[in-house]
C-alpha positions as CSV (number, residue, x, y, z in Angstrom):
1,X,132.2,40.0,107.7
2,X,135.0,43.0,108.6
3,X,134.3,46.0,107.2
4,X,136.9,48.8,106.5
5,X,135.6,52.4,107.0
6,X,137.2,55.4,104.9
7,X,136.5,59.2,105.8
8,X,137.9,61.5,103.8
9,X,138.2,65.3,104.9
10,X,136.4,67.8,103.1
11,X,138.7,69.4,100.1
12,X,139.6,72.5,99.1
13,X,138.0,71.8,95.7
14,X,135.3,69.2,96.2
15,X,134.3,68.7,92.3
16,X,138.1,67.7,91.5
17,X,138.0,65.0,94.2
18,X,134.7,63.7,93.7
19,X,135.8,63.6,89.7
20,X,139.1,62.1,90.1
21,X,137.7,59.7,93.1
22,X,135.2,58.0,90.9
23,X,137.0,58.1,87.6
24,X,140.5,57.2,89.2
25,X,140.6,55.9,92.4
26,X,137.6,53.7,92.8
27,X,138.0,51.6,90.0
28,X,141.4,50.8,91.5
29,X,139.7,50.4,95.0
30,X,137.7,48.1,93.6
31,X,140.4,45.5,92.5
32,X,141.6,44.8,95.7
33,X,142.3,41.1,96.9
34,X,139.1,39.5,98.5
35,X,136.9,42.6,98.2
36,X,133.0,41.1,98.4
37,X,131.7,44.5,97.9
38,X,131.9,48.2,98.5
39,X,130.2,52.0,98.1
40,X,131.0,55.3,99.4
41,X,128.6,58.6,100.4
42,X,128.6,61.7,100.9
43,X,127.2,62.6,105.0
44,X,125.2,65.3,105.6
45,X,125.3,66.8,108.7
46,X,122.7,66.1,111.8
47,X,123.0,69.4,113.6
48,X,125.0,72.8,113.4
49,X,128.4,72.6,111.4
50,X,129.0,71.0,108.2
51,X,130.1,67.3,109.7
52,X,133.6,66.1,109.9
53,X,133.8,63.7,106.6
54,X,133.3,65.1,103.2
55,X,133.3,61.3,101.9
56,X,132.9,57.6,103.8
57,X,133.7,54.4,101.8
58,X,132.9,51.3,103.0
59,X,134.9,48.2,101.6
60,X,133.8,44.6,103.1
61,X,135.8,41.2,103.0
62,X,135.2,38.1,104.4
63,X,137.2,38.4,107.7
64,X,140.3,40.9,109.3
65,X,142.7,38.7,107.9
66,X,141.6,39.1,104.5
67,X,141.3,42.9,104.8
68,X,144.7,42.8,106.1
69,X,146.0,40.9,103.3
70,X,144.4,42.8,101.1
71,X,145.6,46.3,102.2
72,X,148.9,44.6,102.0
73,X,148.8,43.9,98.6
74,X,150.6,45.5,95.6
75,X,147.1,46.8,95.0
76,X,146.7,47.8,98.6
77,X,149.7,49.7,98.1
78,X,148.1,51.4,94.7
79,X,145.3,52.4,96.2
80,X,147.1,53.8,99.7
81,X,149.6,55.6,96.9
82,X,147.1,57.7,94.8
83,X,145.2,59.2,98.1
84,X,147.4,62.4,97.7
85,X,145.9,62.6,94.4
86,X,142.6,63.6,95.1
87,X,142.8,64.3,99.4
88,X,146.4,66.0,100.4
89,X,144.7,65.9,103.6
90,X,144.7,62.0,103.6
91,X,142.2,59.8,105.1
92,X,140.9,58.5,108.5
93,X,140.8,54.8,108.3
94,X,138.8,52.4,110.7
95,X,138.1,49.3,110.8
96,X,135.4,46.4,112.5
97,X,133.7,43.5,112.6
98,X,130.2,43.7,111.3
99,X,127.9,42.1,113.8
100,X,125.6,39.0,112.4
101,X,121.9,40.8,112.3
């Protein structure tokens, strides 16, 4: 399984994001190509300081390629077009193999 790692900065007004992320933007996230399953949360800090990400989604698919393909698609391109709309600081995004247990 690959597994494609969001983090969003923390915004200047975090009750707009979190209302348009999960009324907007994650019911589009959620109709990409090949997606098996995803979920975001919100980290707390271990330590002094507030933590670096405000909001981490995780999306999984069944291998690289089919991220890829997916993040490629006119839904990929959706998705990676109504960021600004929530985070005009954008998003961090990562990606790996998720090791067999």
């Amino acid at each position: 399984m690959h597994r494609l790692l969001v983090s969003y900065p923390k915004p200047a007004d975090p009750a707009r994001f979190l209302d348009y992320y999960e009324t907007h933007h994650l019911p589009l996230a959620r109709t990409l190509p090949g997606l098996l399953g995803c979920r975001y949360v919100r980290p707390q800090a271990l330590g002094p300081g507030d933590g670096a990400a405000f909001v981490l989604f995780e999306a999984d698919f069944a291998s690289e390629a089919s991220m890829a393909a997916a993040l490629g698609s006119a839904i990929g391109a959706l998705v990676a077009a109504d960021v600004p709309n929530y985070s005009p600081a954008g998003a961090a995004l990562m990606h790996y193999e998720v090791p067999e247990s």
